[in-house]
Legacy VTK file of the C-alpha trace (Angstrom):
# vtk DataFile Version 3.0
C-alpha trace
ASCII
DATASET POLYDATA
POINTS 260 float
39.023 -16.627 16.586
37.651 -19.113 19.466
35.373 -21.134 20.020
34.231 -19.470 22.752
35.068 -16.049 21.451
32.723 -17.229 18.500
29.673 -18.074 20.400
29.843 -15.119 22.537
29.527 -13.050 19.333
25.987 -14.966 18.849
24.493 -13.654 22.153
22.155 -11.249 23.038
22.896 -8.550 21.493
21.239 -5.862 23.698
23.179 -7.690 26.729
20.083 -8.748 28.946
20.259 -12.297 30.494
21.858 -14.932 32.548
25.202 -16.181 32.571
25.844 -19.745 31.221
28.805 -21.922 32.412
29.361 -25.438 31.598
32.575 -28.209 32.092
33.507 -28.570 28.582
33.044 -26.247 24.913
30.719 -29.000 23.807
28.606 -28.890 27.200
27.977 -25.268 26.989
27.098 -25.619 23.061
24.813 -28.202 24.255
23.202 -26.187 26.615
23.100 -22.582 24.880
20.888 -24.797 22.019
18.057 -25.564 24.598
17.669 -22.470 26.543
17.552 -20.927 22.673
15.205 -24.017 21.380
13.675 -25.578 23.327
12.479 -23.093 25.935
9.426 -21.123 25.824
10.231 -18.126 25.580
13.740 -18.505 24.872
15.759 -17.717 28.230
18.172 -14.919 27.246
21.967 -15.204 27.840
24.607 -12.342 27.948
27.638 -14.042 29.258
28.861 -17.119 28.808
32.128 -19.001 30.479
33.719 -22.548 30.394
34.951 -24.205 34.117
34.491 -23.689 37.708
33.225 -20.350 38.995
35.077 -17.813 40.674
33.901 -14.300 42.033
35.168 -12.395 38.473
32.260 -14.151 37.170
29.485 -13.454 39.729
30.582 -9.891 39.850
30.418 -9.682 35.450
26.943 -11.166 36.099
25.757 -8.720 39.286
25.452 -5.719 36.078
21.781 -6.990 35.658
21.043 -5.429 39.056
22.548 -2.333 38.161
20.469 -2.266 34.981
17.097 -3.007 36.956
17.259 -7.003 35.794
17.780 -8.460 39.002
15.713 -12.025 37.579
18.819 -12.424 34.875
21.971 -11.610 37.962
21.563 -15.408 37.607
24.017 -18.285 36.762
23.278 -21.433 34.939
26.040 -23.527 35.764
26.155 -27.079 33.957
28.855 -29.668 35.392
30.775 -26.966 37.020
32.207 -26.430 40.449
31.795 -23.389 42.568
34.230 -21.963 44.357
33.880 -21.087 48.366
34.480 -17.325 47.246
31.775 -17.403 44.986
29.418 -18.427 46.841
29.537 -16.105 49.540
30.178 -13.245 47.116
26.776 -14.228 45.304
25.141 -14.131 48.252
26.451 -10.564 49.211
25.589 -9.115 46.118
22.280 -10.834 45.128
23.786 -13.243 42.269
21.662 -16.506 42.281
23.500 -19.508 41.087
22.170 -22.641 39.942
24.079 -26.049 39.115
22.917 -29.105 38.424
24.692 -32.275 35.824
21.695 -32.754 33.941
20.490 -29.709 31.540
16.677 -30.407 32.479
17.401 -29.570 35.984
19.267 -26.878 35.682
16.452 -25.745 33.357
13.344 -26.882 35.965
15.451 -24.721 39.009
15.413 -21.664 37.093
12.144 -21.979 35.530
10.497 -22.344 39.149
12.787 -19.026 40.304
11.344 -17.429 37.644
7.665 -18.636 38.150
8.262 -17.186 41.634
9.633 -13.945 41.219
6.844 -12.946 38.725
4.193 -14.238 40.891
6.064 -11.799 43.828
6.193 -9.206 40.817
2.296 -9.233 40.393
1.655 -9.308 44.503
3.531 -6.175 44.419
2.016 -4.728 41.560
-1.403 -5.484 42.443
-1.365 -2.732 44.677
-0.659 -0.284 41.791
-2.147 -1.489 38.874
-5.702 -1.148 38.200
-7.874 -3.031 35.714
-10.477 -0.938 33.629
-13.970 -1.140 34.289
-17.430 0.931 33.916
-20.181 0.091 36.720
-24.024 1.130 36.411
-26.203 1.670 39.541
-28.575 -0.658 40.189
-31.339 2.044 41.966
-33.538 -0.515 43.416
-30.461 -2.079 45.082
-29.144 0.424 47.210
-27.992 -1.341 50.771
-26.308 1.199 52.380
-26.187 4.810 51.307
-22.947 6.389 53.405
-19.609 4.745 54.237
-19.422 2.022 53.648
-21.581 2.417 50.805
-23.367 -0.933 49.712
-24.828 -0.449 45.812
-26.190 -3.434 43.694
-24.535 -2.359 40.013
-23.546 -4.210 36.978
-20.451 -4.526 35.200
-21.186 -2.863 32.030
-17.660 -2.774 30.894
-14.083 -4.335 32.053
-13.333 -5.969 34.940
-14.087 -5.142 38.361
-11.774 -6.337 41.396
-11.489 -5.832 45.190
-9.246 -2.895 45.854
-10.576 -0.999 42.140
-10.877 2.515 43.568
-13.479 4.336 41.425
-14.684 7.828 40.448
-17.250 10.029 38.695
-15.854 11.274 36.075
-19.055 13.673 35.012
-19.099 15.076 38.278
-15.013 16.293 37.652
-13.527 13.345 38.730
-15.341 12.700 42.455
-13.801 10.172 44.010
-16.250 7.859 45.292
-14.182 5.116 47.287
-12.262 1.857 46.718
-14.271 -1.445 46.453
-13.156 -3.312 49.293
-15.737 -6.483 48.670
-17.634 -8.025 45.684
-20.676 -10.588 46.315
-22.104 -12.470 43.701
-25.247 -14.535 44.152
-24.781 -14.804 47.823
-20.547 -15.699 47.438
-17.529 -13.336 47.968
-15.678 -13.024 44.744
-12.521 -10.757 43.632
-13.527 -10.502 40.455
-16.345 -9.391 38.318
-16.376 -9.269 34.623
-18.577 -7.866 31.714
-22.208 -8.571 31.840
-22.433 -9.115 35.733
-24.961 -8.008 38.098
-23.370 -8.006 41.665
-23.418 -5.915 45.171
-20.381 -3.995 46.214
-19.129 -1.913 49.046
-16.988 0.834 48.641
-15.201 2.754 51.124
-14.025 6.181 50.928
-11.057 6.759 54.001
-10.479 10.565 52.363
-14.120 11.479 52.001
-16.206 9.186 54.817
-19.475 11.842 54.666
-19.660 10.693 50.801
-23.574 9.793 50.311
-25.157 8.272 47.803
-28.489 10.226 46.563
-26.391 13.683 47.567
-23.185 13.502 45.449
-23.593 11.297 43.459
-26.891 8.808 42.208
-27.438 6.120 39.795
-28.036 8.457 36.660
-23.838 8.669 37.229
-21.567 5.979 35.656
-18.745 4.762 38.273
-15.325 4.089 36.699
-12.131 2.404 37.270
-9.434 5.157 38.319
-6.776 4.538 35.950
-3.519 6.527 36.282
-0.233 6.124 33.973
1.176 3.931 36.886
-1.724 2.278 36.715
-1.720 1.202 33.101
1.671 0.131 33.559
2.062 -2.226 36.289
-1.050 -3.795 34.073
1.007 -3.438 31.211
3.872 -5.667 32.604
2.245 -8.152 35.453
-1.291 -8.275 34.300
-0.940 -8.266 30.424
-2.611 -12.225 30.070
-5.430 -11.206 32.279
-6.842 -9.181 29.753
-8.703 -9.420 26.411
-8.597 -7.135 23.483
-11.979 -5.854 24.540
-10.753 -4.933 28.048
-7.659 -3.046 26.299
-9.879 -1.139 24.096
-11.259 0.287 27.275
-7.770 0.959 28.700
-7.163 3.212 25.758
-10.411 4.860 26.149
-10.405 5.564 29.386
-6.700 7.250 29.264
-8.987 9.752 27.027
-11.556 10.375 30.016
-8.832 10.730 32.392
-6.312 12.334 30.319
-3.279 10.172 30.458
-0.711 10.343 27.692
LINES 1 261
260 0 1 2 3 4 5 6 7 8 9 10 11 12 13 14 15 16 17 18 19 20 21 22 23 24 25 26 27 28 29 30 31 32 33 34 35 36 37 38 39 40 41 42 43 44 45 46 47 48 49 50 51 52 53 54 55 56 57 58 59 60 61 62 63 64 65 66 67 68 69 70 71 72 73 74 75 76 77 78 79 80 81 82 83 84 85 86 87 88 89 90 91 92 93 94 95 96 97 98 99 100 101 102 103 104 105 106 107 108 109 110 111 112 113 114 115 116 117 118 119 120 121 122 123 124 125 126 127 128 129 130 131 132 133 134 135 136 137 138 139 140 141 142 143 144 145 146 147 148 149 150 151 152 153 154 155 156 157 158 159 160 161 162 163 164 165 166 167 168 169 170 171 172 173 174 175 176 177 178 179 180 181 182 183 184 185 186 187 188 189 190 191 192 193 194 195 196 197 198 199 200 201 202 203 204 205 206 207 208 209 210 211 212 213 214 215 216 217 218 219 220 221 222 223 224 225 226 227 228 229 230 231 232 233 234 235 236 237 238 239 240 241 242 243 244 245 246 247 248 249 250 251 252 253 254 255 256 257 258 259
């Protein structure tokens, strides 16, 4: 057996991450032991290769796209030349390659890439997921009574953010709008958490007749419209943003609105 052929048997095992290709056996030894040591979390590799690269090796790397990976169609390559061909076939099939003679560069290139594409990840998914909240009507703050309505409430539970689209779930569900601004002590916010007494308006594009004191009043708690998309996109984008409290809410509310 290898030596190569030896430390590919140690990779990842379910075949998920970037390709690693280095100059010399001792180089890419060298360099497998920090992305499995000494980064946080470990950056997974399923493919690894020694000397310059050539277009067989971006196209054995271009698979993550195929499997929905496109962040690990990605090659770390340490000391290494890369050929003409390979460059321009990387660039027609979305293969991102990275070289650099120094393992903490290589390391910093692909850590900003990364920092990137999840911060593009969450943009996109903000418009999906939804975090969990529960609002109570303020009565004596009540600004505006139609579209847009304009209600001082408090945050009784969760986390309320611009764009939260919220319902009435005793009156089957009515949809009551989506929050399109938050102010707090005379300053625009995007977030409200817990325990906070703020005004909101919300605007209702399906239903602009909606009026507060006919279909709905303040003996009616306002919640978060959660869906299973919902829960999801906050599942995989938004999972720090949340405490154990506010996921004890997610799981209750997928009772209320019947999500499995």
């Amino acid at each position: 057996m290898s030596d190569l052929t030896r430390l590919e048997e140690k990779l990842n095992t379910d075949k998920k991450g970037v390709m690693v290709q280095a100059s010399t056996l001792g180089a890419l030894e060298a360099l497998l032991q920090f992305l499995r040591e000494e980064t946080k979390p470990p950056i997974p590799v399923s493919a690894i290769g020694i000397g310059s690269i050539f277009k067989k090796d971006v196209t054995r790397i271009s698979i993550m796209r195929e499997k929905g990976m496109p962040e690990y169609a990605t090659i770390l390559a340490f000391d290494v030349e890369v050929g003409k061909e390979a460059k321009e076939y990387a660039e027609e099939v979305g293969v991102r390659i990275f070289t650099a003679d120094i393992i903490y560069h290589l390391f910093d290139q692909f850590t900003r890439f990364m920092e990137d594409l999840n911060e593009q990840k969450r943009k996109d998914a903000a418009a999906v997921a939804v975090f969990p909240s529960i609002i109570k009507i303020l009565p004596q703050h009540i600004f505006n009574q139609k579209d847009p309505i304009i209600l001082g409430v408090e945050v009784t539970h969760g986390i309320l953010k611009v764009g939260t689209p919220l319902c009435v779930p005793a009156l089957g569900g009515l949809h009551v709008g989506k929050v399109t601004s938050i102010e707090m002590n005379g300053k625009q916010m995007d977030t409200a958490r817990k325990g906070s007494s703020i005004a909101c308006k919300i605007e209702n594009e399906s239903n602009p007749n909606l009026t507060y004191g006919r279909q709905f009043d303040a003996t009616n708690a306002l919640y978060s419209t959660l869906t299973r998309a919902s829960i999801d996109a906050l599942k995989e984008n938004f999972k720090d943003n949340l405490e154990m409290e506010d996921w004890r809410l997610v799981v209750q509310l997928k009772k209320v609105f019947n999500i499995l």
